[in-house]
C-alpha positions as CSV (number, residue, x, y, z in Angstrom):
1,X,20.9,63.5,-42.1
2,X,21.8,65.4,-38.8
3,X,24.7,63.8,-36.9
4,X,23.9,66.7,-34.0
5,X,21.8,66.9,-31.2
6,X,18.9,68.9,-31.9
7,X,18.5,70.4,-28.6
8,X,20.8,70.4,-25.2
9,X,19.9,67.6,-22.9
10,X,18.7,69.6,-19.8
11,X,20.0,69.5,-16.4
12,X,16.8,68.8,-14.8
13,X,16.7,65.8,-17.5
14,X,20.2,64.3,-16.4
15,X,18.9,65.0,-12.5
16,X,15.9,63.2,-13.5
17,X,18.0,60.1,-15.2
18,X,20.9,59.8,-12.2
19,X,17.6,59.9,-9.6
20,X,15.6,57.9,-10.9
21,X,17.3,55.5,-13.2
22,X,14.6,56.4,-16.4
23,X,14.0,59.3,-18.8
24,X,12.1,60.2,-21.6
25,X,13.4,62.4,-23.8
26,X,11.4,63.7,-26.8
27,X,11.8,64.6,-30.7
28,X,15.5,63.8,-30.5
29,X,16.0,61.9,-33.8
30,X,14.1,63.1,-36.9
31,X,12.6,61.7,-39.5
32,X,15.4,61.0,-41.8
33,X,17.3,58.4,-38.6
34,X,13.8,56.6,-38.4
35,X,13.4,55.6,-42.2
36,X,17.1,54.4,-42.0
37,X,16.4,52.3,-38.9
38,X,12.8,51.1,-40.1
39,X,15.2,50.2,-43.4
40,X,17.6,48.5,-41.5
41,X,15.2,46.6,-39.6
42,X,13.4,45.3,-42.4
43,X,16.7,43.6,-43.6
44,X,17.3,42.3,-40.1
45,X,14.2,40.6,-40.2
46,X,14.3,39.1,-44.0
47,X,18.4,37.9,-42.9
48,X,18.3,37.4,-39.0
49,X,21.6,36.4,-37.1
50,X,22.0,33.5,-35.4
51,X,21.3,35.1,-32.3
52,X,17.5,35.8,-33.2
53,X,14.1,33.4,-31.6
54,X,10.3,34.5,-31.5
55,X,9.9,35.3,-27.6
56,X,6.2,34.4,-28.2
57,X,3.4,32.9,-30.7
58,X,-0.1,32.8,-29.8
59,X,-2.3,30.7,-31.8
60,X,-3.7,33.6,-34.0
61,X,-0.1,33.5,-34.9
62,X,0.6,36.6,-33.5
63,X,4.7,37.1,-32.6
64,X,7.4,39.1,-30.8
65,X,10.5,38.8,-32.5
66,X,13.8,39.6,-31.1
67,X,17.5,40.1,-32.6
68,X,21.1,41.3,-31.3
69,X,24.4,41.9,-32.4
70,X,23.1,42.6,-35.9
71,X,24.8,45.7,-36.4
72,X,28.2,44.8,-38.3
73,X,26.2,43.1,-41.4
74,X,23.4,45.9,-41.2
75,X,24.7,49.4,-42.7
76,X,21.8,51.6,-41.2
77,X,22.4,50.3,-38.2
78,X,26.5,50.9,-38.2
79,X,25.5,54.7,-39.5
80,X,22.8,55.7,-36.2
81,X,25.7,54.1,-34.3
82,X,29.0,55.7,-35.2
83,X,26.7,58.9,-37.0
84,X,23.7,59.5,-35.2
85,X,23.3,61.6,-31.8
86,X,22.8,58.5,-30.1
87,X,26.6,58.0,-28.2
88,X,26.3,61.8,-27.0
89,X,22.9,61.4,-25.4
90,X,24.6,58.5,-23.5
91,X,27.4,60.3,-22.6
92,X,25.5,63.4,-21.3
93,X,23.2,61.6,-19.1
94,X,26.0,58.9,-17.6
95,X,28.1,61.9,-16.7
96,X,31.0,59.6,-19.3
97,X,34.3,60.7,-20.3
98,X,34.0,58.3,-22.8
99,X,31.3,55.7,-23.9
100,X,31.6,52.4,-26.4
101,X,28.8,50.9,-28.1
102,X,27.6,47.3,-26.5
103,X,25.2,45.6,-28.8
104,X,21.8,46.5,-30.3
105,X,18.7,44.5,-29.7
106,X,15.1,44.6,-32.0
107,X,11.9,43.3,-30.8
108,X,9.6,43.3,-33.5
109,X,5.3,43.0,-32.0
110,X,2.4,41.7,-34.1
111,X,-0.4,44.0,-33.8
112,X,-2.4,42.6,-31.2
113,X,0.4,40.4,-29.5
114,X,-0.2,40.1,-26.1
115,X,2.9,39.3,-24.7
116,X,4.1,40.5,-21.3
117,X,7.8,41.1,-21.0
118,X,8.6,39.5,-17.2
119,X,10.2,42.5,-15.1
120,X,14.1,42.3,-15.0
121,X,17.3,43.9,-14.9
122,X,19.9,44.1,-17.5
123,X,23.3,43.8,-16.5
124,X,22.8,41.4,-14.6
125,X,22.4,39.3,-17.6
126,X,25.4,41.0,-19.8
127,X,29.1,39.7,-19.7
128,X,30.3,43.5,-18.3
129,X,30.1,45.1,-14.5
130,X,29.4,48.8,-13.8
131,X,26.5,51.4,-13.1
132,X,28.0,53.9,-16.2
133,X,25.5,51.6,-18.4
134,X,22.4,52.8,-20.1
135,X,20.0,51.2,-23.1
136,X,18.5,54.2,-25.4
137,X,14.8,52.3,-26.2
138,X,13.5,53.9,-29.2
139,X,10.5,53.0,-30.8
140,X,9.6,53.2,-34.5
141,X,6.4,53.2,-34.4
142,X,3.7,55.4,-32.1
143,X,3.2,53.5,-29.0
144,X,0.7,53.9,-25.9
145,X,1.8,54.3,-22.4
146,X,-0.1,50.9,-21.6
147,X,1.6,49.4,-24.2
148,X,5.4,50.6,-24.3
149,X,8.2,49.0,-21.7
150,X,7.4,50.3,-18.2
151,X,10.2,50.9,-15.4
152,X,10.1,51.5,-11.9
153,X,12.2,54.7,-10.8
154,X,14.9,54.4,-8.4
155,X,15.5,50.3,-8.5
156,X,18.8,51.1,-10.3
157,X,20.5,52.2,-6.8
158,X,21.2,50.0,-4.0
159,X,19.2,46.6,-5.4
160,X,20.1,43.2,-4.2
161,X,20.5,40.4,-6.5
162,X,17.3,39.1,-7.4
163,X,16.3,35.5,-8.6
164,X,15.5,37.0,-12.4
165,X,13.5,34.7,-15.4
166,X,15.5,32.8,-18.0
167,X,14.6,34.5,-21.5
168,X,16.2,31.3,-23.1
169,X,12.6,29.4,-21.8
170,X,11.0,32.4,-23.7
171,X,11.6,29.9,-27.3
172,X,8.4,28.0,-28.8
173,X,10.2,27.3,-31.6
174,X,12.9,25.4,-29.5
175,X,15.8,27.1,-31.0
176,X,18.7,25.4,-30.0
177,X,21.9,27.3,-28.4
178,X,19.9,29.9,-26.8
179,X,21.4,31.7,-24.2
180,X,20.5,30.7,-20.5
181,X,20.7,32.1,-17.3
182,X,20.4,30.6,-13.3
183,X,20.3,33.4,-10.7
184,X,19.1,30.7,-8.0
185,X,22.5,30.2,-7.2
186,X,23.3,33.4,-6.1
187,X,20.1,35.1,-5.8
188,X,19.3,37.2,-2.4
189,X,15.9,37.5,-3.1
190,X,13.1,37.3,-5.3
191,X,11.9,39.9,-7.8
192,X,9.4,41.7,-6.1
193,X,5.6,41.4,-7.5
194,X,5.1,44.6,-9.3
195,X,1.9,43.4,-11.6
196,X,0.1,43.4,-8.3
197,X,0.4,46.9,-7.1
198,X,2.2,49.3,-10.1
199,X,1.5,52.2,-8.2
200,X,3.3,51.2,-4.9
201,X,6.2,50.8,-7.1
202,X,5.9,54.2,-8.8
203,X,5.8,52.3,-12.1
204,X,5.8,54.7,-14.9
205,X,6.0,54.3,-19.0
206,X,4.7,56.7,-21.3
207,X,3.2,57.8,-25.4
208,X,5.6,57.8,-27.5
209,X,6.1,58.6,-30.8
210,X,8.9,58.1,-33.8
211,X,11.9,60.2,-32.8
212,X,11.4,60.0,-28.8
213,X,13.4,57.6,-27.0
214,X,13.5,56.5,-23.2
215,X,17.2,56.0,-22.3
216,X,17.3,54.4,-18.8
217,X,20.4,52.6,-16.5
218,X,20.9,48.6,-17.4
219,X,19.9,47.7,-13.0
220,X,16.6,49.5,-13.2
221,X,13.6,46.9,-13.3
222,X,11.6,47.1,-16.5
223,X,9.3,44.9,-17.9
224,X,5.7,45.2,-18.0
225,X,2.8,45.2,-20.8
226,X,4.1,45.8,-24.2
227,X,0.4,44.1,-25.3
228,X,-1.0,45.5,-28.5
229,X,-4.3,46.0,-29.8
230,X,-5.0,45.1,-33.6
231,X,-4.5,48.3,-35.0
232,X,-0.9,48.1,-35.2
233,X,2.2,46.7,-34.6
234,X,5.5,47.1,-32.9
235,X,9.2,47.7,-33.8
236,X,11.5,49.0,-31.6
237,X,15.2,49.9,-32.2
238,X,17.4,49.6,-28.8
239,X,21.5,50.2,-28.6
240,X,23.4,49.4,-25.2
241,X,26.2,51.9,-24.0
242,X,29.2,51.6,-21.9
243,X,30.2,54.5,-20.1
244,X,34.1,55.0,-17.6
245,X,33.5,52.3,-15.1
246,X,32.4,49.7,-17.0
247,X,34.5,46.2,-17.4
248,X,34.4,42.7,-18.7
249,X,33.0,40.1,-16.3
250,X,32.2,36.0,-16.8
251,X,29.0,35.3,-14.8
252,X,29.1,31.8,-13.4
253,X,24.6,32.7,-13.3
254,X,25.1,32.2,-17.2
255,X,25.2,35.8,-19.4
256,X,22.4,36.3,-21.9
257,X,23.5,37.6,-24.4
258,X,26.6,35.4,-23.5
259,X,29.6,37.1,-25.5
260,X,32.1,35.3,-23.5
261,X,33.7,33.5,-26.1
262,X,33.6,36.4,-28.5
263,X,35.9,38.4,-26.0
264,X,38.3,35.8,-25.0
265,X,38.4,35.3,-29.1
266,X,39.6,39.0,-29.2
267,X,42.2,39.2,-26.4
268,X,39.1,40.8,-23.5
269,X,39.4,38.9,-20.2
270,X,37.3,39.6,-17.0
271,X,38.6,43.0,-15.3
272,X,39.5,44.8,-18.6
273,X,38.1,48.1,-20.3
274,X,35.6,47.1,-23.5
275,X,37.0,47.7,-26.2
276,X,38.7,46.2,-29.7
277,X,36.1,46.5,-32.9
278,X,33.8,44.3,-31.1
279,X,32.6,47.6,-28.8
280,X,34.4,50.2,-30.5
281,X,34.2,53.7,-28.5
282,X,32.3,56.0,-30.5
283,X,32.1,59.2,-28.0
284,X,34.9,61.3,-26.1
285,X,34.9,64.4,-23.9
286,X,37.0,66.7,-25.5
């Protein structure tokens, strides 16, 4: 299994990322990292954490499942971690000295699921502050541009806080200790309706296939389809990355996931550098 990039990410590709927030880049991982991942994932979904909840069920019975923090009990995940190109690409396009891993997140799509993801930021939701942040979305399966996680390029600069949707209402099974979150507090405005006009916004997403992955910055908005039709389903394999100006920070909005209490737990309080085995840094600049 190849630990090494396969191919130098481009300068016109890091341009693209620091401009617009979003980029996709192509046949990065082979074949051998997504049978490991598809093999992790499997085990995730026969033993889930605590953490996991079905974000939707229709009545066909048709679910989108989702998972975090799954990676110290799940050895293909640890290995694309600590192993896999994954920390570099982050590096490169953040412009990092150094980067530590954050969490990884699944969300798992019944063919023909026609669940929306509502259009969001992340890090306004996490229990760390800083623009060096970036989520490498990688799916494991082909996926249509109508269908895969859509961005709009450029929101990661300059956005004001905006009143963003509670994922812990996203539960039908009423799962209890679900994260939640309250923006209204401190919210300047609200999200802006992007469903009504996509192209005013610029809103792009795009085919993908096993071994591309989008890697985009934690404040752009995202969201959009993510509906299936019945031929297939969905899995998607997504790790969060902390890059140099990055630190701890205690939302009184809520945090979703809320690690909190995990940090104090391990000596991290609000102004300090990530670290400990909890978000072990897995890249340096030499």
């Amino acid at each position: 299994m190849n630990s090494d990039l396969p191919r130098a990410i481009t300068s016109v590709e890091i341009a693209t990322y620091q401009t617009e927030g979003v980029v996709l880049l192509q046949e990065l991982f082979d074949a051998d990292w997504i049978e490991l991942l598809a093999n992790g994932l499997a085990q995730n979904c026969r033993n889930p954490t605590y953490r996991s909840r079905v974000w939707d069920r229709d009545a066909e019975g048709r679910t989108m499942f989702w998972d975090s923090q799954a990676w110290r009990a799940i050895e293909q995940y640890r290995r694309y971690i600590f192993e896999s190109p994954a920390a570099q690409i982050a590096a490169d396009l953040m412009g990092s000295n150094h980067v530590n891993f954050f969490f990884d997140a699944v969300f798992v799509r019944s063919a023909g699921t026609q669940f929306a993801t509502p259009w969001h930021q992340d890090e306004p939701y996490w229990s760390v502050e800083g623009y060096d942040t970036c989520t490498i979305w990688m799916p494991l399966d082909p996926v249509k541009r109508e269908s895969a996680l859509a961005y709009v390029p450029g929101s990661h600069r300059h956005a004001p806080v905006f009143d963003q949707y509670n994922f812990g209402e996203l539960n039908p099974d009423g799962k209890t200790g679900v994260d939640q979150v309250d923006f209204s507090g401190i919210a300047e405005q609200a999200l802006p309706d992007i469903d009504a006009d996509p192209e005013h916004f610029g809103v792009v997403s795009w085919d993908m296939q096993p071994g591309d992955c989008v890697v985009f910055n934690s404040r752009i908005i995202h969201g959009g389809s993510g509906k299936l039709d019945g031929e297939r389903g969905l899995r998607v394999f997504t790790t969060k990355w902390l890059g140099d100006d990055v630190r701890i920070k205690f939302r009184e909005c809520g945090m979703d996931p809320d690690h909190s209490a995990i940090m104090t737990e391990n000596g991290l309080m609000p102004g300090d550098r990530p670290g400990t085995d909890l978000y072990p840094r897995v890249w340096s600049r030499a």
